[in-house]
N, C-alpha and C positions, 0 to 999 in steps of 0.2 A: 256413944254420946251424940245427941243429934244437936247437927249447926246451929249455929244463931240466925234465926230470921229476922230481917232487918224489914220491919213493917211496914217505915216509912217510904222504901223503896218502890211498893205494889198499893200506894196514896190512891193513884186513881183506877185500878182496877177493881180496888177497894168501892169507893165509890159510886163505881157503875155497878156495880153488884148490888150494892145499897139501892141504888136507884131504882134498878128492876125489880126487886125485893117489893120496896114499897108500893111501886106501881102497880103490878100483881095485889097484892094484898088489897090496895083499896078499888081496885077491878071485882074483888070476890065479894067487898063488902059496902060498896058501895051501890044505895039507888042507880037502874040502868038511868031514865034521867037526867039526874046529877054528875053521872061520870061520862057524858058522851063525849063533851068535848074537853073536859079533867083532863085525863092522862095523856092529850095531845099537848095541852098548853106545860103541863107541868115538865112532859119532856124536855120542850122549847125552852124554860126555866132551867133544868137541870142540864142542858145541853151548854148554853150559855156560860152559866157556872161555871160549869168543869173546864171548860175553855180558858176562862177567864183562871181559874185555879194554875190551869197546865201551863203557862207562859210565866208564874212566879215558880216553878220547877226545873228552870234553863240550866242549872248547878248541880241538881241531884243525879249523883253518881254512885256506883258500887254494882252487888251482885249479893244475890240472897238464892236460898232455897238450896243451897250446898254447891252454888254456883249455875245452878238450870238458867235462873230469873237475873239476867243486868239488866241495868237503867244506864248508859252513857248516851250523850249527845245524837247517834243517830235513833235510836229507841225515842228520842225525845222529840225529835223531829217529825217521823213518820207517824207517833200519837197525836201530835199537832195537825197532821192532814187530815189523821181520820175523824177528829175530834169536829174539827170546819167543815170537814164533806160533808157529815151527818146532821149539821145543820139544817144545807140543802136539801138533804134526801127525806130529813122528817117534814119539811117544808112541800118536797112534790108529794109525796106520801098525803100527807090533810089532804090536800088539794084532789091529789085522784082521786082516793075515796070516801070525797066529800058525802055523798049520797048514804041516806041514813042507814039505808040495807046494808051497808057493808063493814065489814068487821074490822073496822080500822083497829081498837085496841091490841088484838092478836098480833097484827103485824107491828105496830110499835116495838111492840114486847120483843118480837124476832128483831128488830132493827136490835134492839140495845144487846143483845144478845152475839150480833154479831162484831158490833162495838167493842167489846169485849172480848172476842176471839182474833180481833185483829190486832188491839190489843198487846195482848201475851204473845203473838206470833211477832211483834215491834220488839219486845225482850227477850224472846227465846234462846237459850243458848246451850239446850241442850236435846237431840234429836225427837227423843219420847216427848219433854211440854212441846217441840215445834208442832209434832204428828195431832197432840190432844188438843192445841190450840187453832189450828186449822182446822179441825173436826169440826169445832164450837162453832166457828165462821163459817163451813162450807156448809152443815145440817142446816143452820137457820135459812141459807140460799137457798136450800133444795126448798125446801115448803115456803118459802116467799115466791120463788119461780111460779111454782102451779099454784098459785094464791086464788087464783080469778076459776074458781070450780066450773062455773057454769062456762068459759072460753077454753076452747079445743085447743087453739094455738098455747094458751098459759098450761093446761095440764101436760101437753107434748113436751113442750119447752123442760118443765121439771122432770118427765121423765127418762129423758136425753141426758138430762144434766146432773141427774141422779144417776145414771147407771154408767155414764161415764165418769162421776164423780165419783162412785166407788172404784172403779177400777184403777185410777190413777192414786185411791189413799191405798189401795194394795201394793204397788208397784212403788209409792212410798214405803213402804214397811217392808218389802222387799230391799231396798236400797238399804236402810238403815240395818238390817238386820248381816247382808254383806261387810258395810263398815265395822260394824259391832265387832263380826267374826274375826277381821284382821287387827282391829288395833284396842280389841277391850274395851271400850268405852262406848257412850254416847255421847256426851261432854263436847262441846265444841273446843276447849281450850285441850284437850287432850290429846285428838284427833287432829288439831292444829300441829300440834309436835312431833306427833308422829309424821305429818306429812313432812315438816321442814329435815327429816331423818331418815326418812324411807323413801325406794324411790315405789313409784307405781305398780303394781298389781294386778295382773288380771283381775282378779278376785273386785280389789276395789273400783277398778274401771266399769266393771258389771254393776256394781253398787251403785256410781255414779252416774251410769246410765239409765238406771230407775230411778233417781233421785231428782235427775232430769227432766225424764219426761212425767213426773209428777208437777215439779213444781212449773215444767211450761204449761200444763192443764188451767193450771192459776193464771200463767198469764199470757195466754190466749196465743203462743209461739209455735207455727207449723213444725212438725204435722200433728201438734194435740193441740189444735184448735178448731172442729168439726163440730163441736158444740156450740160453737159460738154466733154464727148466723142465727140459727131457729131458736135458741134461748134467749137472743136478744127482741128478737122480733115477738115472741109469743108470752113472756115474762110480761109483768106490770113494769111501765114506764119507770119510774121509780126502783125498778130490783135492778134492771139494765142500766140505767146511770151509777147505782152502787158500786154492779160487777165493773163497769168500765173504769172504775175508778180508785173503791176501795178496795174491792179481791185482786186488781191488777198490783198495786200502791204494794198490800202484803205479799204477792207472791217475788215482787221485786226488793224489798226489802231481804227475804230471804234468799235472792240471787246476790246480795252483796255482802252478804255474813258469811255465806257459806267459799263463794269465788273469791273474793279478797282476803278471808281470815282463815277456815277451816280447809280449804283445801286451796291456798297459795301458793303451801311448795311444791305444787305439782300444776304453775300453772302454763309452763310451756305446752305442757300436754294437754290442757282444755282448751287455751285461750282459740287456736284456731278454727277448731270444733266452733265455738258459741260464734266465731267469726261467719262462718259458713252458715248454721243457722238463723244468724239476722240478716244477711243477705237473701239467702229463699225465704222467709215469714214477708220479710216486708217488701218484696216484689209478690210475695202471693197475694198479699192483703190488697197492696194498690189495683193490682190485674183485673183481679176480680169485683172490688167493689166498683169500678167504670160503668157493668154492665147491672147494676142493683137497679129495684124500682122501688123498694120501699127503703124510707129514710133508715130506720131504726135496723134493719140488714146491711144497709150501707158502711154505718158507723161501727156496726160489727165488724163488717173486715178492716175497716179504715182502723177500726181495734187493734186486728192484727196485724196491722202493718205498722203501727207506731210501737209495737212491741217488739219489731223488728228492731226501730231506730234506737228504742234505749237497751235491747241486748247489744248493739255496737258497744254502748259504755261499758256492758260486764263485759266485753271480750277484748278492751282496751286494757284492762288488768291496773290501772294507773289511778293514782289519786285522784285527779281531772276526768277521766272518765268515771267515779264512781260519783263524784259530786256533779257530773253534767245528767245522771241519770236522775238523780232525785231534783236539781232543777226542770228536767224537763219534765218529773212529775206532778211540778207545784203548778208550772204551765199550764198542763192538761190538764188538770183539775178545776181552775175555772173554765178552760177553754168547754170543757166535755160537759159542764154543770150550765153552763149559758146556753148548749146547746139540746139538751132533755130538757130543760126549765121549757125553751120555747116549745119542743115537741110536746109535751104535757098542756100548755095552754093551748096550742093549737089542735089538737088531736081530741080534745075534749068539744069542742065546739065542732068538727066534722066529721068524727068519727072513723079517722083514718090515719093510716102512717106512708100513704102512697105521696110519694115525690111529685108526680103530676099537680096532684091538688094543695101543693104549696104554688103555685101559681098566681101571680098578682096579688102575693102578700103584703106589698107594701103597700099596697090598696087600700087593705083590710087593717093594718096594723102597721103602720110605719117605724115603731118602736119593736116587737117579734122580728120585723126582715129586719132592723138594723143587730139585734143581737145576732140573729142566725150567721147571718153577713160575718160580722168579726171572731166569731166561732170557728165560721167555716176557710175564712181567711189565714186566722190562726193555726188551725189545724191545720193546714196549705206551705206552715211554714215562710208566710210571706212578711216582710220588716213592718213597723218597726215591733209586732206582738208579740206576746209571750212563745207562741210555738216556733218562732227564727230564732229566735237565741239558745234556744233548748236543740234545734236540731245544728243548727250551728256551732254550738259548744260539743256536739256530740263527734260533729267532723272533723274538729279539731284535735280531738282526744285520740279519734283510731288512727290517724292521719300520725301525731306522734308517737303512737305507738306501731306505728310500721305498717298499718292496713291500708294504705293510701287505694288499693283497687277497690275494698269495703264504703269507702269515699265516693266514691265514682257511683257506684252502685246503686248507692244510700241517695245522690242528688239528681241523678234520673230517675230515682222512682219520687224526691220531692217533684219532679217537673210531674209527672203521670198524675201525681195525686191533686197539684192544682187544675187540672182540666176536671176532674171529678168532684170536685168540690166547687169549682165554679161553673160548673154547670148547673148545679144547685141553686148557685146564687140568683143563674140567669134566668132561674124559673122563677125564682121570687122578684126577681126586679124588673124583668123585660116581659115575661109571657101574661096574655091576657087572663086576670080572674075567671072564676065560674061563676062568683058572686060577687057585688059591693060590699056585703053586710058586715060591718064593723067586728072587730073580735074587741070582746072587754076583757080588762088584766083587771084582776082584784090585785089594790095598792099594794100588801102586805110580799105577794108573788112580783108586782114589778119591780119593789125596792129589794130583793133577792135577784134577780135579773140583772138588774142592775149594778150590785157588788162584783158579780162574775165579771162583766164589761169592765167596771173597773179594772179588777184583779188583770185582766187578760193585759190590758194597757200599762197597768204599771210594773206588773214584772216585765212585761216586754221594753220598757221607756227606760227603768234602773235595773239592770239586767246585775247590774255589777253587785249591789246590798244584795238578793238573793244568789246570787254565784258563791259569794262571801259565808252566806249560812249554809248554801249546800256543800262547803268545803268545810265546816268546820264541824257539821253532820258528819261526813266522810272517815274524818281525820284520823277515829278510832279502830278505824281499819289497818291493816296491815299491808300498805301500799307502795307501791313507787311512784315519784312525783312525776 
C-alpha cells in the first residue's frame, strides 16, 4: 500500500515548478519581442508572491513521501532565506545581462531551477532525495558558472567546478552507500536510532568521512575549498553571490540535520574533528585572502573563512550553537548581497574586479563606498552590525560548550580579517580616483541596495527578535541547551 502524500506540505515546491513550467512554455511560444523583458518581470512577480505566500506557512508541519519530505520550522526558515536571496540575485542577474545579446531568459530558468533544488535540500530527510536535490541545485551552478561562452575566466571557472563537483557527489554516494551497508536504511529518522544505540564504526566513520568532505564542497570548508577562488572570480557576478550565499545557506542546513539529529549519538566522536576543521578553514581563509588583488577572489576566501566561523556552531553540538549558525546566516546574507549588488554596479562601468581601481569611490559614488563600507565592516565583524553578533553569538556557543582555545582562535583571526577588509575600505575612502566620472545607480538597483543596508543594521541593532527565530528554527533538532 503506498503512503499518503500530504500535498499541502510540498505548497511551494509545487509552485515553483509551476512557475518554471509556464515560464518555459511562454519562452517557446511567445514573439522574441514581446518576451524579452516578460519572463524577467514576471519572475520579479512570482518571486514576490511566493515570499509573500511562505511567511502565512510559519505553522505548516508534518512529513510526507513515506517520511523522505518534512516541512518543520527549520525547513521553513532556510526556504525563507532562499526565497529573499533570490530576489537579489534575479535583480543582479537583469542588471548584468542587461545587454540585448545576451540570453538572460536561459539563465532565469537555471535561477528557478536551482530555487527549487535548494529547496528540497531545506526538507530532505532522507539520504537519496538529499543526493537528487542537491544534483538539481549543483547542475544548474555548473552551467550558470561557464555562462559567459565567450569569457575564458567563466568557462575555466565551470569547468573546475564541474569536475570537482562531480567528484565530491561521488564521494557523497559513497558515504551514503557505507551508512546504508550498516544500518539498513537511508531514512534520517532511522539512521538517528540506530546511532543513539550503537556505538561507531569503522565502517560508518568511512561513510562519514565521505559524507564530509562532500558536503564541505558545498560550503566552501578546507581542504575542499580549491574551487573556490577561480569559480568566484571567473563565474558571472550574479552566480558568485548565489554560491556565497545560497549553495553555502543549503550546504549548512544539511550540516545541521545531519550533526544535530542523524548522527547525535555519535557526537562525542565528531564534534572535535568539526572543531579542528573550523579552526584551520578559517585561519586559511583570512591568511590568504590579506594578499588578494581582486575583490571578488578576496571574498572567495573571506567565503572560506566565515565558513570556518559557523562550523564552530556545528562543532558546538548545542542548541545555541545551532541557532547562532543560521543567525549568522541571515547576517551574511544581506551583508554578502550589499556587497555583489556594489561589485555588479561598479564593475559594469569599469570593467574590472581589481581592488586597486576601487580607489576614490566615494568620489565617484558616495552611496556604492558607503554600502561597500558597511558590508565590509560587517563582514569584519565589528558592533554594532549584523556580522558582530553572528560571530559573537558563535563564541559564545563553543566557549560553553568547552572549546574556549576554538575562541581564541576564531578572534585573532576576527582581528586579521579587519585589517583586510579595511584596507579595502581605505582604497575607497583615502586613495586618489583614476577618474571623477560619476557612476549612475538605476533607482530600482539602489532601492535593493539599499534594503541590504538596512537588513545589515537592523539585525545587527535587534539582534535579540532574530536570535529568537533562529532558536525556534533550531529547536526541532535534537540538542542540548
Amino acid at each position: 500500500m503506498f503512503p499518503m502524500i500530504h500535498w499541502n506540505l510540498i505548497t511551494l515546491e509545487l509552485a515553483i515548478t509551476a512557475t518554471l513550467v509556464t515560464l518555459i512554455t511562454l519562452e517557446i511560444l511567445l514573439p522574441k519581442d514581446s518576451k524579452r523583458n516578460l519572463i524577467g518581470t514576471l519572475s520579479f512577480v512570482a518571486l514576490f508572491g511566493l515570499n509573500a505566500f511562505w511567511f502565512t506557512q510559519q505553522n505548516s508541519a508534518g512529513s510526507t513521501f513515506g517520511g523522505m519530505f518534512v516541512m518543520d520550522s527549520l525547513a521553513w526558515f532556510f526556504k525563507a532565506f532562499f526565497l529573499l536571496a533570490m530576489i537579489f540575485i534575479f535583480a543582479m542577474a537583469q542588471y548584468f545581462f542587461r545587454p540585448e545579446n545576451e540570453r538572460r531568459n536561459e539563465f532565469y530558468f537555471l535561477l528557478w531551477l536551482t530555487l527549487l533544488g535548494m529547496c528540497f535540500v531545506a526538507s530532505s530527510a532522507d539520504f537519496l532525495l538529499l543526493f537528487i536535490s542537491i544534483e538539481i541545485m549543483t547542475i544548474s551552478l555548473y552551467v550558470m558558472t561557464a555562462y559567459l561562452r565567450s569569457d575564458r575566466l567563466s568557462i575555466e571557472a565551470g569547468m573546475k567546478y564541474l569536475i570537482l563537483g562531480a567528484l565530491s557527489s561521488g564521494f557523497f554516494l559513497y558515504g551514503i552507500s557505507y551508512i546504508y551497508g550498516i544500518t539498513h536504511s537511508t531514512r534520517f529518522v532511522d539512521i538517528q536510532v540506530f546511532a543513539s544505540t550503537h556505538a561507531m564504526t569503522p565502517m560508518i566513520l568511512l561513510g562519514m568521512v565521505f559524507i564530509v568532505a562532500a558536503i564541505g564542497f558545498k560550503i566552501a570548508a578546507f581542504p575542499f575549498h580549491m574551487w573556490v577562488p577561480d569559480v568566484y572570480q571567473g563565474a558571472p557576478t550574479p552566480v558568485t553571490a548565489l554560491l556565497s550565499v545560497g549553495s553555502k545557506a543549503a550546504g549548512f542546513i544539511v550540516m545541521l540535520r545531519l550533526f544535530f539529529s542523524v548522527f547525535a549519538g555519535w557526537q562525542d566522536e565528531w564534534s572535535l574533528t568539526l572543531a579542528v576543521l573550523a579552526a584551520i578553514t578559517m585561519s586559511y581563509g583570512n591568511l590568504v585572502a590579506m594578499f588578494q588583488t581582486n575583490i571578488k577572489r578576496l571574498l572567495g576566501y573571506s567565503s572560506i573563512a566565515h565558513a570556518g566561523y559557523m562550523l564552530m556552531g556545528i562543532a558546538a553540538g548545542s542548541l545555541l550553537g545551532a541557532s547562532a549558525v543560521n543567525l549568522y546566516l541571515l547576517g551574511y546574507l544581506f551583508t554578502n548581497l550589499a556587497a555583489f549588488l556594489v561589485i555588479i554596479l561598479f564593475s559594469t562601468i569599469v570593467k574590472t574586479d581589481n581592488i586597486e581601481d576601487y580607489a576614490g569611490l566615494v568620489k565617484r559614488s558616495g552611496f556604492l563606498a558607503a554600502a561597500m563600507l558597511l558590508a565590509l565592516v560587517s563582514l569584519a565583524g565589528l558592533p554594532p552590525l549584523a556580522g558582530f553578533f553572528g560571530k559573537f553569538t558563535l563564541l559564545i556557543a563553543v566557549v560553553k560548550s568547552g572549546y574556549l582555545w576554538l575562541a581564541l582562535i576564531a578572534s585573532a583571526n576576527i582581528i586579521v580579517s579587519v585589517y583586510y577588509y579595511l584596507m579595502v575600505a581605505k582604497r575607497i575612502y583615502v586613495d586618489a580616483p583614476q577618474t571623477n566620472t560619476a557612476i549612475a545607480i538605476p533607482q530600482h538597483m539602489a532601492w535593493l541596495l539599499a534594503i541590504t543596508m538596512v537588513g545589515i543594521i537592523v539585525v545587527g541593532t535587534f539582534p535579540g527578535i532574530f536570535l529568537d527565530a533562529s532558536i525556534t528554527a533550531a529547536k526541532v533538532l535534537v540538542l542540548k541547551v
